[in-house]
C-alpha positions as CSV (number, residue, x, y, z in Angstrom):
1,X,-47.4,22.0,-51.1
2,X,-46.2,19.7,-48.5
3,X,-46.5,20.0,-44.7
4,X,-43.1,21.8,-42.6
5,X,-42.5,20.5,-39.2
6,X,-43.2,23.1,-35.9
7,X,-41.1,25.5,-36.1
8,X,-39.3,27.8,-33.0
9,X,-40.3,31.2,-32.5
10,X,-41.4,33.7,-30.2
11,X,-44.4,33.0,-28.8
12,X,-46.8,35.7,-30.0
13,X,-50.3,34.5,-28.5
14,X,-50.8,32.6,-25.8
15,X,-54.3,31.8,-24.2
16,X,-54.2,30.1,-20.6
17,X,-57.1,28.1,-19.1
18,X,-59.4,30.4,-21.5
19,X,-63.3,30.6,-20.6
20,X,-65.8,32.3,-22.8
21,X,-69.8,32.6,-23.6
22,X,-72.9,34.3,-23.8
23,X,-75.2,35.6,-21.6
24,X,-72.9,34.3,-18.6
25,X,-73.2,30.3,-20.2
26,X,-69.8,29.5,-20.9
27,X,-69.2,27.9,-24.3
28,X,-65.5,27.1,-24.6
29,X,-63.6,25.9,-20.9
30,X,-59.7,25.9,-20.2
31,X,-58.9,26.3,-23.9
32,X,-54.7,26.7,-24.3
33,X,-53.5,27.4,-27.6
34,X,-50.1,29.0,-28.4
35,X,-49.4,30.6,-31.7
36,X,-45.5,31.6,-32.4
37,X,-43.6,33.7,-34.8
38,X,-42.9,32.3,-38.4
39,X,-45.9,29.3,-37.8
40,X,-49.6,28.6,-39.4
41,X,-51.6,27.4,-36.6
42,X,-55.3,25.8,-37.7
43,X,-58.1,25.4,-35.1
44,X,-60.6,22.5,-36.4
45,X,-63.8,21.3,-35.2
46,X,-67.4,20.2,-35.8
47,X,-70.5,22.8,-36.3
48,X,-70.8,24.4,-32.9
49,X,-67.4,22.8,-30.6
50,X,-66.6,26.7,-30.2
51,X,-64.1,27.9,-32.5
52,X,-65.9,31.0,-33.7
53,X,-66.0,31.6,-30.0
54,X,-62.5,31.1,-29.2
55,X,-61.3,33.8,-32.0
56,X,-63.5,36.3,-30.6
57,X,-62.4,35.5,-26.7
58,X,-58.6,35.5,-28.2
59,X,-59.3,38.8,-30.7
60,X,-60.6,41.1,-27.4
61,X,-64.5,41.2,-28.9
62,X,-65.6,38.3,-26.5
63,X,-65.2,39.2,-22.6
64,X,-62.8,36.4,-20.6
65,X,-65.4,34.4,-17.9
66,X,-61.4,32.7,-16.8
67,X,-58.3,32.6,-18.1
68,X,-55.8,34.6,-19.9
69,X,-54.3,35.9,-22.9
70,X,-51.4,37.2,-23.5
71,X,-50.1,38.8,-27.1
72,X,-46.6,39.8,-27.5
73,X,-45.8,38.8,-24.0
74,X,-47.8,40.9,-22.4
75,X,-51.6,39.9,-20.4
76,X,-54.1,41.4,-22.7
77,X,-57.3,42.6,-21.9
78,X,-58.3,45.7,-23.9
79,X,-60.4,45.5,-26.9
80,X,-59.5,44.5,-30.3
81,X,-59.2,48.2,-32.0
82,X,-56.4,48.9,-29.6
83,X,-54.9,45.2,-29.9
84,X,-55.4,46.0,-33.2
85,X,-52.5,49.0,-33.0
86,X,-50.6,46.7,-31.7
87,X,-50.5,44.0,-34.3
88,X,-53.0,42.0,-34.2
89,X,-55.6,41.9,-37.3
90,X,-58.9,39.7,-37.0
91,X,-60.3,38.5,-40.0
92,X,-64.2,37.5,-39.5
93,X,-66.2,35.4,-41.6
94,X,-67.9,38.1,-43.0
95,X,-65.2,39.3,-45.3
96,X,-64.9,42.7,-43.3
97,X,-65.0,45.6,-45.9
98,X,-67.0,48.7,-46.8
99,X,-68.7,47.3,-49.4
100,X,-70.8,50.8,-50.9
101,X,-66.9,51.9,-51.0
102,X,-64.7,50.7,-54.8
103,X,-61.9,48.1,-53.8
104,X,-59.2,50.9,-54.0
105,X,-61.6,53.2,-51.8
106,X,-61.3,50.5,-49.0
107,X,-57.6,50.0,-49.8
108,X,-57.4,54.1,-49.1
109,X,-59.3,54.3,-45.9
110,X,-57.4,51.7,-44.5
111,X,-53.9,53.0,-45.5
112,X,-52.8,50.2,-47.5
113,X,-51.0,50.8,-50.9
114,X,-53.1,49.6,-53.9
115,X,-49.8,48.6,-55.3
116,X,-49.3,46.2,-52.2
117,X,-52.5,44.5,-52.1
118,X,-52.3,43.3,-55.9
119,X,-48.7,42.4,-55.0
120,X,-50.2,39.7,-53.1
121,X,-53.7,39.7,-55.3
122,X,-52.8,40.9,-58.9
123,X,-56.5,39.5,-59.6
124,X,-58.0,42.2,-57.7
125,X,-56.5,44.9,-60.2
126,X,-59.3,44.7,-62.4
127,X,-61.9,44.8,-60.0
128,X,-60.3,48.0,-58.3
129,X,-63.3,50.1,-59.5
130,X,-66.1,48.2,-58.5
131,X,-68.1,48.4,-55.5
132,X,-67.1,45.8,-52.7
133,X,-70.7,44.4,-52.8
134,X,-70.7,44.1,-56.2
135,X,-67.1,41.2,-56.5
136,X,-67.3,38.2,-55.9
137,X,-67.3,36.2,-52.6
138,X,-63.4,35.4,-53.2
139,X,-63.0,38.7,-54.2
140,X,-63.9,40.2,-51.2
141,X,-62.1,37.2,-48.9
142,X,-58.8,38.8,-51.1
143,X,-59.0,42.2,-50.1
144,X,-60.3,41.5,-47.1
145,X,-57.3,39.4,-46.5
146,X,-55.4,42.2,-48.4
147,X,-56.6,44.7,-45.8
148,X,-55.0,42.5,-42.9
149,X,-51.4,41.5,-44.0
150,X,-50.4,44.3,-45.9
151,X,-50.6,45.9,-43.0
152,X,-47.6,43.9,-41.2
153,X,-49.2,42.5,-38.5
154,X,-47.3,40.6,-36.1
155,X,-50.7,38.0,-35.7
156,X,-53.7,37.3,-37.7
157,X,-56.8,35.6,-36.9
158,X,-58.7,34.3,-39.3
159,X,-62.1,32.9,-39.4
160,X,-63.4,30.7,-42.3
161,X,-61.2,31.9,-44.8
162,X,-62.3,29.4,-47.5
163,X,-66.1,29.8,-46.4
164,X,-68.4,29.1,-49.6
165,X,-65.5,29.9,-51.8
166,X,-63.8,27.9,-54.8
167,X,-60.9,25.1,-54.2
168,X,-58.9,27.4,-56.6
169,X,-59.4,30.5,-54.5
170,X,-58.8,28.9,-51.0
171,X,-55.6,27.5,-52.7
172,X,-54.5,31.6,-52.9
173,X,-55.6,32.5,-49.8
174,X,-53.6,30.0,-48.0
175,X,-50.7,30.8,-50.1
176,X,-51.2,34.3,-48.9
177,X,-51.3,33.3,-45.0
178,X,-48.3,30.8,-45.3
179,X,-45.9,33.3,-47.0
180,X,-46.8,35.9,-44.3
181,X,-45.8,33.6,-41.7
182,X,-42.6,32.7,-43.7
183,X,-42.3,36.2,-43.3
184,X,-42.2,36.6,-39.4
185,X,-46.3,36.7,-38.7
186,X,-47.8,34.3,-36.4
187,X,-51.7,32.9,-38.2
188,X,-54.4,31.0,-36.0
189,X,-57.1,30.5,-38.7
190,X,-60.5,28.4,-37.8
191,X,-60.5,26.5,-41.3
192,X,-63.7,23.7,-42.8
193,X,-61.6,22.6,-45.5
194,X,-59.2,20.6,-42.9
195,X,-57.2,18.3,-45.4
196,X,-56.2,21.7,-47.8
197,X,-55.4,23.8,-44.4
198,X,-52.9,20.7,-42.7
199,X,-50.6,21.2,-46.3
200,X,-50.1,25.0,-45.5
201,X,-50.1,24.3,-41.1
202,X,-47.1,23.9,-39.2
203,X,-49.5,22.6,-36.1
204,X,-53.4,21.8,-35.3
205,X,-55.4,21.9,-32.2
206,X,-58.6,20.2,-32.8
207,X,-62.1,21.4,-30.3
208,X,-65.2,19.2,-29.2
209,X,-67.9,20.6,-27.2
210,X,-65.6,23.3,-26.2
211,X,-62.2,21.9,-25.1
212,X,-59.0,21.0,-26.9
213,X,-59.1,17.6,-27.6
214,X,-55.9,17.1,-29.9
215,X,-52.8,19.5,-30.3
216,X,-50.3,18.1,-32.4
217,X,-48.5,19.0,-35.8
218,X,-50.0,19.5,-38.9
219,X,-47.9,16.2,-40.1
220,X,-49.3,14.6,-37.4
221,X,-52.8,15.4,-38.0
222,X,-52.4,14.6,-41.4
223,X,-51.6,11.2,-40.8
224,X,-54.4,11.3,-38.5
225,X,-56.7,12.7,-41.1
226,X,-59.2,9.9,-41.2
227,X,-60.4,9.9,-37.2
228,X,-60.1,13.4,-36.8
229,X,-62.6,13.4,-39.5
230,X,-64.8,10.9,-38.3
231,X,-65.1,11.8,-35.1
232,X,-64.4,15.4,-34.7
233,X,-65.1,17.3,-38.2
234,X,-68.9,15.2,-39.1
235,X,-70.1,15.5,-35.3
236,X,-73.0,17.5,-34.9
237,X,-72.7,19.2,-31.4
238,X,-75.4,19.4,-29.3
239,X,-76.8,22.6,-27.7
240,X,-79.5,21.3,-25.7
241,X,-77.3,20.0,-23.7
242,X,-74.9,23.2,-23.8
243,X,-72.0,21.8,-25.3
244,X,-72.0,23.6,-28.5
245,X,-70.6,26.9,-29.6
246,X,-72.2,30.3,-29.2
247,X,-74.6,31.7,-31.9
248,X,-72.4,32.4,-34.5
249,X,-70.3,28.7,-34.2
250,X,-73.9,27.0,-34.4
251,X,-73.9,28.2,-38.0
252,X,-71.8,26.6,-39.8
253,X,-69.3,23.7,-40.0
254,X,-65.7,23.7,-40.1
């Protein structure tokens, strides 16, 4: 799949001068990101610049230290279940699901159609039956995903989709997220697997030690590939010196 060029559209999130941490330490300062109808935006960075923490300050489970957001046009400040009615689905790195609960028991409780959910993951249909903990990792990032756009949301956030997965499932996911935004949804997903991302991205803001450095399009950051690599994706931030993310960005790399 090749890249598309930014695209118009109503602009569906928009974060303004946004400030977010822990234990009153701010992690990420005066980040802006915008994320418009019809449009795959991905948020890159090294282990630690503050992406997780930026998703959670955008989805309503982070408290705002400064700034604003604003979802659907409107300031927003109330937490993420009633954003959530709204619109918006979050989609964490830990592939949120019941997972005592079958596959089609989770589909149930969340009022999704089984017959929607294999519409966009016909893999899943054997699986139905079995326990969430019991598929595999790309299983569950499937119906987790499942859970999300099947429900019409007019934005999703999405967190390490292609975490510890295989390149032939991350290639479905992605499929997944871009023909929902073909389909009128706006996506900001926090991605590791940056080259594979840019080909289903219309545009890509890049973080180090907490700030935007780079917002461009995905063409552009393609062509960019090799620096932002170099000197954004291999960097290890440092957290002695409080530049790095919050405890769940120091994990992992993107």
């Amino acid at each position: 799949m090749t890249g598309r060029p930014a695209r118009p559209g109503i602009t569906t999130l928009k974060a303004s001068g946004l400030t977010a941490g822990y234990s009153a330490q701010p992690v990420v300062h005066d980040v802006d990101i915008e994320v418009a109808t019809g449009e795959v935006v991905v948020l890159l960075g090294a282990n630690g610049a503050g992406k997780t923490t930026t998703m959670l300050a955008l989805s309503g489970v982070l408290p705002l230290m400064k700034g604003e957001v604003r979802f659907n046009g409107q300031p927003e400040s109330r937490s993420l279940h009633r954003r959530a009615r709204d619109g918006m689905s979050y989609v964490s790195e830990e592939r949120s699901m019941l997972r005592e609960l079958t596959l089609a028991d989770n589909l149930r409780c969340a009022g999704v159609a089984i017959a929607d959910a294999l519409g966009l993951f016909p893999e899943l249909e054997l699986r139905l039956h079995v326990r969430g903990g019991l598929v595999s990792g790309g299983e569950q990032q499937m119906l987790a995903l499942a859970l999300a756009l099947c429900r019409q949301p007019r934005l999703v956030l999405a967190d390490e989709l292609s975490l510890g997965l295989a390149p032939l499932v991350v290639q479905r996911l992605f499929q997944a997220v871009r023909a929902a935004a073909d389909n009128g949804c706006a996506v900001l997903m926090v991605e590791q697997h940056a080259r594979i991302a840019l080909r289903y991205a219309d545009r890509a803001y890049v973080m180090r030690q907490g700030r935007i450095d780079i917002s461009c399009t995905a063409t552009e950051a393609r062509a960019r590939i090799g620096e932002i690599e170099d000197s954004y994706l291999t960097a290890v931030a440092s957290h002695a010196n409080g530049s790095g993310g919050g405890p769940r960005d120091s994990s992992r790399s993107a």
